[in-house]
PDB file of N, CA, C and O in Angstrom:
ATOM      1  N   UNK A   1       0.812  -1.196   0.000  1.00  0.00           N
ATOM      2  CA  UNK A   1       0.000   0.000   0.000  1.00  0.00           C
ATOM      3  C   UNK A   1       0.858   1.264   0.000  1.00  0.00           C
ATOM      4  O   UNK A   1       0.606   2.167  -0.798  1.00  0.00           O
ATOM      5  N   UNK A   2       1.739   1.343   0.764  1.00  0.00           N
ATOM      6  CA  UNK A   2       2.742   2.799   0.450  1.00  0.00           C
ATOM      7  C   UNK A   2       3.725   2.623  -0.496  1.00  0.00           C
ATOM      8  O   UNK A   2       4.642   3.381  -0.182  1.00  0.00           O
ATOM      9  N   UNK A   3       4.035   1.945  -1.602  1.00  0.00           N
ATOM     10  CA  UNK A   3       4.305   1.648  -2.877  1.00  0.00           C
ATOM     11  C   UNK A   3       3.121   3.002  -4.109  1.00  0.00           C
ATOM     12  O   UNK A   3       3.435   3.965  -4.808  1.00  0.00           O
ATOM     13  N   UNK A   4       1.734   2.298  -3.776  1.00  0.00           N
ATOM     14  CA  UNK A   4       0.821   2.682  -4.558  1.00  0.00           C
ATOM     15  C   UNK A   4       0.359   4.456  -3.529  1.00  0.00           C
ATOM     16  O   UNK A   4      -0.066   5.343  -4.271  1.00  0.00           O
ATOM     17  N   UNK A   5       0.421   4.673  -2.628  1.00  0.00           N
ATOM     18  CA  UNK A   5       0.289   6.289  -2.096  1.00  0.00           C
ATOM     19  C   UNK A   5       1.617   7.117  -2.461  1.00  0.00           C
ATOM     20  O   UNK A   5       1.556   8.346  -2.475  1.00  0.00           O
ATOM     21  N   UNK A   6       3.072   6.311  -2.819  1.00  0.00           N
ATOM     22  CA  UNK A   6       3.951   7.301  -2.817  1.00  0.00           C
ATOM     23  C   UNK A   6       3.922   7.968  -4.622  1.00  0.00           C
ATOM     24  O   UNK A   6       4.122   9.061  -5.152  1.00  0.00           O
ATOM     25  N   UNK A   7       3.403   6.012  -5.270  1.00  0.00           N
ATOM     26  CA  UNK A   7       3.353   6.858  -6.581  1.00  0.00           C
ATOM     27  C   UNK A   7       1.990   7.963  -6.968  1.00  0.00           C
ATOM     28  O   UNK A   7       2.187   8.768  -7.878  1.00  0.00           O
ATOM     29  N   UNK A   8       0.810   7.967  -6.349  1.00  0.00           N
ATOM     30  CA  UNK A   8       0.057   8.873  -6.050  1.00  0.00           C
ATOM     31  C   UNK A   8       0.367  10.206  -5.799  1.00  0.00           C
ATOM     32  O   UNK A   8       0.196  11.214  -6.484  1.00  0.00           O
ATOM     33  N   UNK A   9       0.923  10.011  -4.539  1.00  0.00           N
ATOM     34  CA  UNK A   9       1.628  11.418  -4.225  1.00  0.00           C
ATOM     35  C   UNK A   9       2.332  12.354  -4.943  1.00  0.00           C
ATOM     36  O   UNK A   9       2.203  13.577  -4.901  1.00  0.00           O
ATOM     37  N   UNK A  10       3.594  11.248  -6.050  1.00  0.00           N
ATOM     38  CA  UNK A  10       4.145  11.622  -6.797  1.00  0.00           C
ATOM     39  C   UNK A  10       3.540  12.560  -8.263  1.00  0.00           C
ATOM     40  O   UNK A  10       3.869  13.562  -8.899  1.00  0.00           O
ATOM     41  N   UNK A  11       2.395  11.438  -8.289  1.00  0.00           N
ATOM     42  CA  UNK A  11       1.900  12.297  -9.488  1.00  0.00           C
ATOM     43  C   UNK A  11       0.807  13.372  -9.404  1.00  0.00           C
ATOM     44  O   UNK A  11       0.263  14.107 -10.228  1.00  0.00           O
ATOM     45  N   UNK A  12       0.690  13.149  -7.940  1.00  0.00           N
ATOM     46  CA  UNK A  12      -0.087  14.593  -7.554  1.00  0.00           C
ATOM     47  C   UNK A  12       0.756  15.806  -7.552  1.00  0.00           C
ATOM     48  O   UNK A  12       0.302  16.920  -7.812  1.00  0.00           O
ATOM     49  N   UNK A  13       2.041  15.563  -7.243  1.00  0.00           N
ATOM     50  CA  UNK A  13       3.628  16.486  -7.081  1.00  0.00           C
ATOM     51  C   UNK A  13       3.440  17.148  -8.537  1.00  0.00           C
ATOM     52  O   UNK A  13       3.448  18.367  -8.707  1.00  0.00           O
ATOM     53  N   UNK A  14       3.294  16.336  -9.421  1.00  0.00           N
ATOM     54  CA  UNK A  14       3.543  16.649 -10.859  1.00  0.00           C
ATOM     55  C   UNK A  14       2.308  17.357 -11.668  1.00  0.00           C
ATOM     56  O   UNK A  14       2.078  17.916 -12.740  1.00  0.00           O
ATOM     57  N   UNK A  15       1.839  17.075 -10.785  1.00  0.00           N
ATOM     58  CA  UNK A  15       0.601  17.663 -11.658  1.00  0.00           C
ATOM     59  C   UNK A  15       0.359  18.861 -11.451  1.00  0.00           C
ATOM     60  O   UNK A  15      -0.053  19.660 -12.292  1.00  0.00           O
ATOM     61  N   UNK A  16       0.676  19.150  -9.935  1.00  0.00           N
ATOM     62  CA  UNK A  16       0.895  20.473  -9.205  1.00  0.00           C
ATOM     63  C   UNK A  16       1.641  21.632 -10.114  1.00  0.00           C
ATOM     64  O   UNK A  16       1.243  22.728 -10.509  1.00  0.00           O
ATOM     65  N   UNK A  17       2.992  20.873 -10.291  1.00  0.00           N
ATOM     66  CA  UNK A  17       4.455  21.325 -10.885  1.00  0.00           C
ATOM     67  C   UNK A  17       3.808  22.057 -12.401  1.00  0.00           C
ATOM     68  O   UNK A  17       3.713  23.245 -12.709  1.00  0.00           O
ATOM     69  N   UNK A  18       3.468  20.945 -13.078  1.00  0.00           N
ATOM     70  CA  UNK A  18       2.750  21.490 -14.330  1.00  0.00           C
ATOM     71  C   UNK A  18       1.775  23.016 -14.563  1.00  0.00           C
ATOM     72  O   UNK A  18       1.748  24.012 -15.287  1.00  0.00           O
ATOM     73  N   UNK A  19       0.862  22.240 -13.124  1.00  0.00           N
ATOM     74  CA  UNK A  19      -0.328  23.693 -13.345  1.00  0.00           C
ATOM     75  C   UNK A  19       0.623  24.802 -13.037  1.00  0.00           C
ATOM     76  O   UNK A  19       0.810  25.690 -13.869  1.00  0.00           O
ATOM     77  N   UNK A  20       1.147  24.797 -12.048  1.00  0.00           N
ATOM     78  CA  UNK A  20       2.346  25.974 -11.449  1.00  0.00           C
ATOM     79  C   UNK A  20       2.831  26.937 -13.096  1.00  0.00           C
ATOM     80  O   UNK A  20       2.602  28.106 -13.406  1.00  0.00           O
ATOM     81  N   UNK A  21       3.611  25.749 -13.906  1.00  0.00           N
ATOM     82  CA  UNK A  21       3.906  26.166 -15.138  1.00  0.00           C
ATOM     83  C   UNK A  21       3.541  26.910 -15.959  1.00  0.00           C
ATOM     84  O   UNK A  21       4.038  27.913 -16.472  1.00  0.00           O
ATOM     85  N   UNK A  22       2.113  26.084 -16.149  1.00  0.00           N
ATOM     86  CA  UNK A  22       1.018  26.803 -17.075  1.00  0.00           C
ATOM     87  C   UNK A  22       0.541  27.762 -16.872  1.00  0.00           C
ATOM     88  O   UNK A  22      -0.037  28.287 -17.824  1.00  0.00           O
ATOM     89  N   UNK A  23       0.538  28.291 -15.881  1.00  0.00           N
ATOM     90  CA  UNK A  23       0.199  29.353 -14.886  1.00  0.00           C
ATOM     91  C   UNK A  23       0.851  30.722 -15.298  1.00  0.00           C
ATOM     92  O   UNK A  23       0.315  31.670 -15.872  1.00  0.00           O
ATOM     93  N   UNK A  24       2.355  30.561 -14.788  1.00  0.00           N
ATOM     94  CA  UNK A  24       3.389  31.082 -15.269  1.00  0.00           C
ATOM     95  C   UNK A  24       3.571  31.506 -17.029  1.00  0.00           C
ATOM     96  O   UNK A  24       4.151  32.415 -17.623  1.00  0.00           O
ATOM     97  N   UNK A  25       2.890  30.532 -17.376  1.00  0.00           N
ATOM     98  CA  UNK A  25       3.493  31.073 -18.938  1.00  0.00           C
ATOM     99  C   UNK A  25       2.355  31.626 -18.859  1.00  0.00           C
ATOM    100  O   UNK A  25       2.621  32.827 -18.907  1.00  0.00           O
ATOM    101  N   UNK A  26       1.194  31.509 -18.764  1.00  0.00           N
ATOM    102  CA  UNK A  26       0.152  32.415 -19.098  1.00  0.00           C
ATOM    103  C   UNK A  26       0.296  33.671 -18.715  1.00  0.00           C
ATOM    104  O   UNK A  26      -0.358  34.584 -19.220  1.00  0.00           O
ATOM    105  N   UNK A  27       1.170  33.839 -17.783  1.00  0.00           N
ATOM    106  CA  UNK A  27       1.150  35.405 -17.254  1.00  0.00           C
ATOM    107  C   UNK A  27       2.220  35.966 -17.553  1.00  0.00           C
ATOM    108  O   UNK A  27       2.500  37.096 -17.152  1.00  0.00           O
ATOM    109  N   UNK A  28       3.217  35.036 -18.539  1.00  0.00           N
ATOM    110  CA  UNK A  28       4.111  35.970 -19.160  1.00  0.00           C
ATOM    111  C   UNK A  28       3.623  36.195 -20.176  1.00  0.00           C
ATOM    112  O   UNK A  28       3.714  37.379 -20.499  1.00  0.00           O
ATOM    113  N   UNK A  29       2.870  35.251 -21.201  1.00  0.00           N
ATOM    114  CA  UNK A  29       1.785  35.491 -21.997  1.00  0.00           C
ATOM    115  C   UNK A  29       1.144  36.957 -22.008  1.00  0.00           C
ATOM    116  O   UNK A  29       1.522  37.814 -22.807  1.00  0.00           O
ATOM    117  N   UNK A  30       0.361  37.126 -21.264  1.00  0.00           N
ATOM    118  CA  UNK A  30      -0.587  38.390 -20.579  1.00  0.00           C
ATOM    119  C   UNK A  30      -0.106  39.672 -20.447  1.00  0.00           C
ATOM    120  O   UNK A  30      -0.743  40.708 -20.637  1.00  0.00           O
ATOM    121  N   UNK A  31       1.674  39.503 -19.932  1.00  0.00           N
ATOM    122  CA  UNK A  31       2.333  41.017 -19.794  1.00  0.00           C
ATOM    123  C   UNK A  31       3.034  40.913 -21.275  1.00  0.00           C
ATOM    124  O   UNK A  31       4.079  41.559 -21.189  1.00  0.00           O
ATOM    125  N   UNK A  32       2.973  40.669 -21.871  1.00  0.00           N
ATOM    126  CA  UNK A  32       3.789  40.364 -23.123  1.00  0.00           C
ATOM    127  C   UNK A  32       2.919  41.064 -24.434  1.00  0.00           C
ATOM    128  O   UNK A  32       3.303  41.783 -25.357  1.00  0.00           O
ATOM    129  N   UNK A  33       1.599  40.529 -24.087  1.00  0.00           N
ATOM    130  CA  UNK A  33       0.826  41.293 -25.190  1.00  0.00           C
ATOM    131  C   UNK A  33       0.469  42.749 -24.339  1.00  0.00           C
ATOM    132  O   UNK A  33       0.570  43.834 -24.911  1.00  0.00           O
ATOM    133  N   UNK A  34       0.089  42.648 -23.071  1.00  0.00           N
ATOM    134  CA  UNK A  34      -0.020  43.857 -22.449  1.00  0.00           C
ATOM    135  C   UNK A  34       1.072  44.827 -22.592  1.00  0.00           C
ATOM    136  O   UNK A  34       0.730  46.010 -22.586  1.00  0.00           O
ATOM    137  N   UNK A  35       2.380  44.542 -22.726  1.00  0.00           N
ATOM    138  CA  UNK A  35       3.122  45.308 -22.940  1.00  0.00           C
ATOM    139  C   UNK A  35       2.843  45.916 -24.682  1.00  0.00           C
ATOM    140  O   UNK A  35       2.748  47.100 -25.003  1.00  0.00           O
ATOM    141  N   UNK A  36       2.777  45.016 -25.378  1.00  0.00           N
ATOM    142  CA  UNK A  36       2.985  45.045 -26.581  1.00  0.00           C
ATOM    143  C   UNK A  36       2.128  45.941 -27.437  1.00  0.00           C
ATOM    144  O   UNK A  36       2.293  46.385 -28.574  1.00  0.00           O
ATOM    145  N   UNK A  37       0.744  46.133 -26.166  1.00  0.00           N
ATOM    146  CA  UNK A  37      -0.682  46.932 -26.627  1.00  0.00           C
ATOM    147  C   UNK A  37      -0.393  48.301 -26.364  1.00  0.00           C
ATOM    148  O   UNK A  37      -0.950  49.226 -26.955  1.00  0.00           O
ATOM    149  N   UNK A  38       0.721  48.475 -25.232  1.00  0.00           N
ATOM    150  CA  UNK A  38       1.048  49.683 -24.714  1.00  0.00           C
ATOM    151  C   UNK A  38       1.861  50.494 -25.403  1.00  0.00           C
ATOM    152  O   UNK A  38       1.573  51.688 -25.489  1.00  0.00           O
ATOM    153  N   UNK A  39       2.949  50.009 -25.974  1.00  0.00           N
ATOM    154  CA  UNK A  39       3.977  50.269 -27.036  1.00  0.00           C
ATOM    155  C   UNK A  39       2.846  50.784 -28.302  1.00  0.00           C
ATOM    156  O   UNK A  39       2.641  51.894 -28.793  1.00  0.00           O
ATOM    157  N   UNK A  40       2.430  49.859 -28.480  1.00  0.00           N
ATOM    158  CA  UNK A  40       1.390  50.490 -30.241  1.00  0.00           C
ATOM    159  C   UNK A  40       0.894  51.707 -29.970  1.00  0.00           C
ATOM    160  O   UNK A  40       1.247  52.717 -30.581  1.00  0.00           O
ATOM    161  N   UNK A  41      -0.294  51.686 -28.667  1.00  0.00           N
ATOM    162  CA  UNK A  41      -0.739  52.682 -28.161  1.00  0.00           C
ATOM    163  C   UNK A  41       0.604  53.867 -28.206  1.00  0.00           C
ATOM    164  O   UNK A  41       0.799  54.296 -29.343  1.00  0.00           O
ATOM    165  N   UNK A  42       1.146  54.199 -27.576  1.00  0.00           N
ATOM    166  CA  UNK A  42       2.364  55.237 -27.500  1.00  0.00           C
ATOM    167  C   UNK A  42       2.636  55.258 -28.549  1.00  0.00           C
ATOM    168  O   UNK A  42       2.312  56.386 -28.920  1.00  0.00           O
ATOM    169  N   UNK A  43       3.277  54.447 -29.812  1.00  0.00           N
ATOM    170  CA  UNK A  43       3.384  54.978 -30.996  1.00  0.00           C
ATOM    171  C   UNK A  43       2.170  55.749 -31.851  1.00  0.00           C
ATOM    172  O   UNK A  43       2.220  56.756 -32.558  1.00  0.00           O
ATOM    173  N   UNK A  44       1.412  55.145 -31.610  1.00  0.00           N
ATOM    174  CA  UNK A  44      -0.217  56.163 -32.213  1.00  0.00           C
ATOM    175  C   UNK A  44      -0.411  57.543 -32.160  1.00  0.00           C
ATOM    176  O   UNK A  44      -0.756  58.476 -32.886  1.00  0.00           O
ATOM    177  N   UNK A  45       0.073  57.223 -30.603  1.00  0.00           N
ATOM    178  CA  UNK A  45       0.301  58.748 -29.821  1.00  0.00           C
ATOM    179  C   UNK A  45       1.205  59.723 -30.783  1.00  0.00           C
ATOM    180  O   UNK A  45       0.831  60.697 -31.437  1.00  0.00           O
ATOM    181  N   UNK A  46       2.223  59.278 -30.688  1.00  0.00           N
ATOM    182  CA  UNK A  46       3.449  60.201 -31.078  1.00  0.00           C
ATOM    183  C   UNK A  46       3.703  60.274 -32.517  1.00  0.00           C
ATOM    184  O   UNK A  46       4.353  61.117 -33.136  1.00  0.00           O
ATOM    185  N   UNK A  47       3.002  59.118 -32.989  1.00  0.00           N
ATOM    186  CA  UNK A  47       2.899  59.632 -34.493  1.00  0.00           C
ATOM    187  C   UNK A  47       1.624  60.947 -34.679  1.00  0.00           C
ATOM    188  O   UNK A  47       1.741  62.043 -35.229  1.00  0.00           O
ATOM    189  N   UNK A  48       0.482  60.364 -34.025  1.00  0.00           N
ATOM    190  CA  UNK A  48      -0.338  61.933 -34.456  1.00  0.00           C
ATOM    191  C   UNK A  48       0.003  62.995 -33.575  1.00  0.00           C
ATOM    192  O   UNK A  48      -0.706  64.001 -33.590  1.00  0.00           O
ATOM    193  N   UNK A  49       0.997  62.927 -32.797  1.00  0.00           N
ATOM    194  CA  UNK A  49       1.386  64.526 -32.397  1.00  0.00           C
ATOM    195  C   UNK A  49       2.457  65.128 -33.625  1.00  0.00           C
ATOM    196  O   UNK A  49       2.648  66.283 -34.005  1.00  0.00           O
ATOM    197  N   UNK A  50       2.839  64.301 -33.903  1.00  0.00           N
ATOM    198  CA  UNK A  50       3.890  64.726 -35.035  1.00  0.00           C
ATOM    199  C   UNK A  50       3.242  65.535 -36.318  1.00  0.00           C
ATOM    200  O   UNK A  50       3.617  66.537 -36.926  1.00  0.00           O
ATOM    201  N   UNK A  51       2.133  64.680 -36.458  1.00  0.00           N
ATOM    202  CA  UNK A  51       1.398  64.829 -37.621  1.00  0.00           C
ATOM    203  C   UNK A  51       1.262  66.135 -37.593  1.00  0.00           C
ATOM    204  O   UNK A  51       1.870  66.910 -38.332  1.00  0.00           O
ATOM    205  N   UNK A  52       0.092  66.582 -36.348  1.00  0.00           N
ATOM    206  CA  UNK A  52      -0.605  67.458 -35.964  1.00  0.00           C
ATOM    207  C   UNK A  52       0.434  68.644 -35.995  1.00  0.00           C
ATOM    208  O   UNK A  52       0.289  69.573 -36.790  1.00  0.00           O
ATOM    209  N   UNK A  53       1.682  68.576 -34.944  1.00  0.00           N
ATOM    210  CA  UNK A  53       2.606  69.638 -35.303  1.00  0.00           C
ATOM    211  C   UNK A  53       2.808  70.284 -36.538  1.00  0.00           C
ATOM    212  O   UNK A  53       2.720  71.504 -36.681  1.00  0.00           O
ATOM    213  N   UNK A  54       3.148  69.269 -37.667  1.00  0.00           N
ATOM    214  CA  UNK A  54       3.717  69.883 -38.668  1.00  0.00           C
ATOM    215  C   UNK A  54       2.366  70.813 -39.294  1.00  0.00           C
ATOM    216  O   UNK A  54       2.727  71.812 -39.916  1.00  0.00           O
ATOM    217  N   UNK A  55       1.055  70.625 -39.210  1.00  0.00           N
ATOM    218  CA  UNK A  55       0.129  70.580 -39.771  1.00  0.00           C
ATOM    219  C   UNK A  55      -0.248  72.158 -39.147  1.00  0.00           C
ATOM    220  O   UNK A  55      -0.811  73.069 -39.755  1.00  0.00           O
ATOM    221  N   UNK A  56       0.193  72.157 -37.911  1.00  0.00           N
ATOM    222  CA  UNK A  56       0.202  73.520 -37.159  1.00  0.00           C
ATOM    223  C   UNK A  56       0.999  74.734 -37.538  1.00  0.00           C
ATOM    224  O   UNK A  56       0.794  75.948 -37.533  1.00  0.00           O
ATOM    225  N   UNK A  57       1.913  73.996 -37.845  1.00  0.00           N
ATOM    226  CA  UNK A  57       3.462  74.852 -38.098  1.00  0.00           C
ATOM    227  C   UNK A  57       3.721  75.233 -40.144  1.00  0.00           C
ATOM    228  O   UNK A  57       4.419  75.939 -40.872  1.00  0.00           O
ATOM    229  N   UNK A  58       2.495  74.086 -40.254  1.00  0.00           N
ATOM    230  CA  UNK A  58       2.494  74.346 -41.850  1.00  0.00           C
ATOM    231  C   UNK A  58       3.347  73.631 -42.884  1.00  0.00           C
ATOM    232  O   UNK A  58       3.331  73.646 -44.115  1.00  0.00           O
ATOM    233  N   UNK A  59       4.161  72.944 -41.911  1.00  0.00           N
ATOM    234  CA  UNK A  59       4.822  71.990 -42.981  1.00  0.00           C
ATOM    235  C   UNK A  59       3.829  71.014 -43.783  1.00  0.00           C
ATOM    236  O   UNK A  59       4.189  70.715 -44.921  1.00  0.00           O
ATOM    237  N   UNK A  60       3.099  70.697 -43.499  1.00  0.00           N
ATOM    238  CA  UNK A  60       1.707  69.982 -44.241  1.00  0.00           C
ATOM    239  C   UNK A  60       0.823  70.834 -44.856  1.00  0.00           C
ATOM    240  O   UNK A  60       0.758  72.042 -44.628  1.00  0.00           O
ATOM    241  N   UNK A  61       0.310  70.374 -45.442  1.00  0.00           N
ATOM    242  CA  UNK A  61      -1.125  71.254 -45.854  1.00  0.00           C
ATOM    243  C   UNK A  61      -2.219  70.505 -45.388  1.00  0.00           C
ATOM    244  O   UNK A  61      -2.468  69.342 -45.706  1.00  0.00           O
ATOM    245  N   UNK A  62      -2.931  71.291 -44.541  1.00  0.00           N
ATOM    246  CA  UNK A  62      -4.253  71.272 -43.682  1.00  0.00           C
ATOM    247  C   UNK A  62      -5.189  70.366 -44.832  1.00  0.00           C
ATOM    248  O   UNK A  62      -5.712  69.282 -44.574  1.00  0.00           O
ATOM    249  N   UNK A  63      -5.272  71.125 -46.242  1.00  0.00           N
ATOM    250  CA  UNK A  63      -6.257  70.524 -46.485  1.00  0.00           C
ATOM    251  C   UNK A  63      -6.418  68.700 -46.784  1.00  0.00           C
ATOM    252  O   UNK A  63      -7.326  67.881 -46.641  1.00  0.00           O
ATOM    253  N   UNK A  64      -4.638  68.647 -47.383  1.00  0.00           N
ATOM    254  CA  UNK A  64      -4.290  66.926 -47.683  1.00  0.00           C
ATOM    255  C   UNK A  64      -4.708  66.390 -46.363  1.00  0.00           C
ATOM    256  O   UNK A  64      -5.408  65.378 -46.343  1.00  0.00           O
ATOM    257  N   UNK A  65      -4.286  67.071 -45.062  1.00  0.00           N
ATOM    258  CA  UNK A  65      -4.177  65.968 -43.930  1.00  0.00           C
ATOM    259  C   UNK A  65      -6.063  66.034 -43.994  1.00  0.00           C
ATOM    260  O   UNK A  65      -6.330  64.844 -43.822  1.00  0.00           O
ATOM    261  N   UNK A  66      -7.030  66.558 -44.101  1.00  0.00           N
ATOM    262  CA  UNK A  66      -8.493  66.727 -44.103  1.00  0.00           C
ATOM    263  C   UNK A  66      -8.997  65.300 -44.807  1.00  0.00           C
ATOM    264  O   UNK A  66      -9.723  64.442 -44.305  1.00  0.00           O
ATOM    265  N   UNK A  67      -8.202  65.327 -46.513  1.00  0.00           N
ATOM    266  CA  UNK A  67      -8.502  64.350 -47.188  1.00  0.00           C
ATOM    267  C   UNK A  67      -8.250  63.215 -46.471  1.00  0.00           C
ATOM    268  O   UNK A  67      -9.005  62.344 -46.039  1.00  0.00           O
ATOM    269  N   UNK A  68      -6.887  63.389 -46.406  1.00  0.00           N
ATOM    270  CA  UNK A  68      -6.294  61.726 -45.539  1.00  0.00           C
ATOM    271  C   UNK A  68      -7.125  61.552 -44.466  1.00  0.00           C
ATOM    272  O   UNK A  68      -7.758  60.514 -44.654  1.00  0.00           O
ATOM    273  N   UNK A  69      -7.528  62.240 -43.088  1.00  0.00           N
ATOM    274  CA  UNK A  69      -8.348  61.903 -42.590  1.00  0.00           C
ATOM    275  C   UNK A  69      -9.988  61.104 -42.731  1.00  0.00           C
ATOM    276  O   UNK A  69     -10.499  60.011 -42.485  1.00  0.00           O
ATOM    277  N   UNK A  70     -10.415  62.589 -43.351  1.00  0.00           N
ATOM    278  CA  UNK A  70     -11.786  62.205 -44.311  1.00  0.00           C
ATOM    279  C   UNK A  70     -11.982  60.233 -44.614  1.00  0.00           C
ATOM    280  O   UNK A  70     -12.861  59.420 -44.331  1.00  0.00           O
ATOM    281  N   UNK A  71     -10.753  60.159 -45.257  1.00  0.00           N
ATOM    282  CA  UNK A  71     -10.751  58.705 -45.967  1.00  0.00           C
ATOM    283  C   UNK A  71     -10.012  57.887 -45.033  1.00  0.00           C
ATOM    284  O   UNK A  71      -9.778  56.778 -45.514  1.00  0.00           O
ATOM    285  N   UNK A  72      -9.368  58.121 -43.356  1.00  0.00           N
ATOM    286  CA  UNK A  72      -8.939  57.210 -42.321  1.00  0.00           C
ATOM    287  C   UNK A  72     -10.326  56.811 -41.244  1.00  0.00           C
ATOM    288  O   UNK A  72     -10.660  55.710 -40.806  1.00  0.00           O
ATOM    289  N   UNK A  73     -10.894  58.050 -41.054  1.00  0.00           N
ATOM    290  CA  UNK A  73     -11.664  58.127 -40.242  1.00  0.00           C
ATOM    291  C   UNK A  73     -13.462  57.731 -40.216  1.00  0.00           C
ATOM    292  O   UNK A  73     -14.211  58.626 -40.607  1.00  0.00           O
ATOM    293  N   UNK A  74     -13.916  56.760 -39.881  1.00  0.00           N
ATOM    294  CA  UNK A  74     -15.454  56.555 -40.256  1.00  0.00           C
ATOM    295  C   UNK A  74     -16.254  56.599 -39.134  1.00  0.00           C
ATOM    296  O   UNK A  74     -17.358  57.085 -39.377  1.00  0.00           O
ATOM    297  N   UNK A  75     -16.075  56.244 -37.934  1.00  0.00           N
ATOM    298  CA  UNK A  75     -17.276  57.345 -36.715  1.00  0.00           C
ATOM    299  C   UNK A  75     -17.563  58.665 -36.706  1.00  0.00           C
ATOM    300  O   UNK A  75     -16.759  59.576 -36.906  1.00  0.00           O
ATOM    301  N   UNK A  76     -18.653  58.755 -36.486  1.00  0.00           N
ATOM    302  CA  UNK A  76     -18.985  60.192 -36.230  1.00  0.00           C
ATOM    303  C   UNK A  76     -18.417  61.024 -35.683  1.00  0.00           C
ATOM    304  O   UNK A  76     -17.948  62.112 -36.017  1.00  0.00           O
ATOM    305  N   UNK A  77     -18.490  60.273 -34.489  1.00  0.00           N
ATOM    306  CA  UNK A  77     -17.728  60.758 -33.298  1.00  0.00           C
ATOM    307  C   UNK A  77     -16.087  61.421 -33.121  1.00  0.00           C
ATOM    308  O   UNK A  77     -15.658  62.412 -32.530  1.00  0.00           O
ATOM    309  N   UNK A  78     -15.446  60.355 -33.933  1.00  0.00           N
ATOM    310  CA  UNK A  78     -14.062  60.630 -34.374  1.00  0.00           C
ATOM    311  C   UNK A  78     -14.214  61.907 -35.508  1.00  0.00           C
ATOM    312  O   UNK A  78     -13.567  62.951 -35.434  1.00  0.00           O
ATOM    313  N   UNK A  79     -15.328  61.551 -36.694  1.00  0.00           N
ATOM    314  CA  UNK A  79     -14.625  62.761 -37.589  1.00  0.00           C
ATOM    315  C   UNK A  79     -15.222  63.929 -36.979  1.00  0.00           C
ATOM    316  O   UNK A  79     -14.638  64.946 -37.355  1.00  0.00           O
ATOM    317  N   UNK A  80     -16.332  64.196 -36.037  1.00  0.00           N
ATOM    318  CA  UNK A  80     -16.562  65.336 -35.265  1.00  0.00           C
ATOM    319  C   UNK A  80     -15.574  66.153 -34.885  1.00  0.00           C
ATOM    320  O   UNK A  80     -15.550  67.383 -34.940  1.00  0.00           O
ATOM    321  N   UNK A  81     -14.186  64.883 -34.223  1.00  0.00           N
ATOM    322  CA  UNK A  81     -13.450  65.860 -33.847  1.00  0.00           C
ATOM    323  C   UNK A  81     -12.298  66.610 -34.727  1.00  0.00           C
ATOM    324  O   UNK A  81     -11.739  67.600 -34.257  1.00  0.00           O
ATOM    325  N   UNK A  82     -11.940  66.075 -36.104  1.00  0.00           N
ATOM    326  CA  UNK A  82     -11.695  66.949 -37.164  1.00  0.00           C
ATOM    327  C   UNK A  82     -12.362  67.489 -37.725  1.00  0.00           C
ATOM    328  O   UNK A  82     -11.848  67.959 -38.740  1.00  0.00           O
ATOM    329  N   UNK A  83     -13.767  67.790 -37.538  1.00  0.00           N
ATOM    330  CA  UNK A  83     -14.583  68.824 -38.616  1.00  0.00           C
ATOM    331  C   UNK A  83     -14.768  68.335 -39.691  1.00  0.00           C
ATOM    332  O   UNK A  83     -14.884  69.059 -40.679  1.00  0.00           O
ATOM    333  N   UNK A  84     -14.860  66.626 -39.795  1.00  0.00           N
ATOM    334  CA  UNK A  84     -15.163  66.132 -41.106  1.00  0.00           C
ATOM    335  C   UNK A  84     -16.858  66.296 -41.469  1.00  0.00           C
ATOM    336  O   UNK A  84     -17.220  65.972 -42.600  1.00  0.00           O
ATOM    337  N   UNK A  85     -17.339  66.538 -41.002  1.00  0.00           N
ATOM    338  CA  UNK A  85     -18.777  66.541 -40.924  1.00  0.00           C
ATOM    339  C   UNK A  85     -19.448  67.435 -41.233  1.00  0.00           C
ATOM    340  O   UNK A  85     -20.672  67.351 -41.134  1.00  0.00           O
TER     341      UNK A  85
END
């Protein structure tokens, strides 16, 4: 009988060990795309401040960036806030 509880035990050990694992990768998983969502986000950012600068300062022309918008943008809501509307 403690032949058949130690190999029990054992593979209760292991099974433990595993979930532990799976666990673990999932949550490097999780910060990995979380990181990865954060990075895009911040580039989004800093590309349309860029945009917007030059567009201020006149290195662009207002009206191309209107078009380009016009034809990026399809909520209301969003082209409200360029005056596509």
């Amino acid at each position: 009988m403690t032949l058949l509880k130690k190999r029990i035990e054992a593979t209760g050990n292991k099974v433990d060990e595993l979930k532990e694992a799976r666990k673990a990768a999932q949550k490097a998983s999780r910060q990995a795309y979380k990181q990865s969502r954060a990075d895009r986000e911040r580039k989004v950012m800093l590309v349309g401040e860029a945009v917007l600068r030059r567009v201020e300062r006149g290195e662009w022309d207002e009206d191309e960036f209107r078009e380009m918008m016009a034809d990026a943008v399809s909520h209301p809501a969003d082209r409200a806030l360029f005056d596509l509307d």
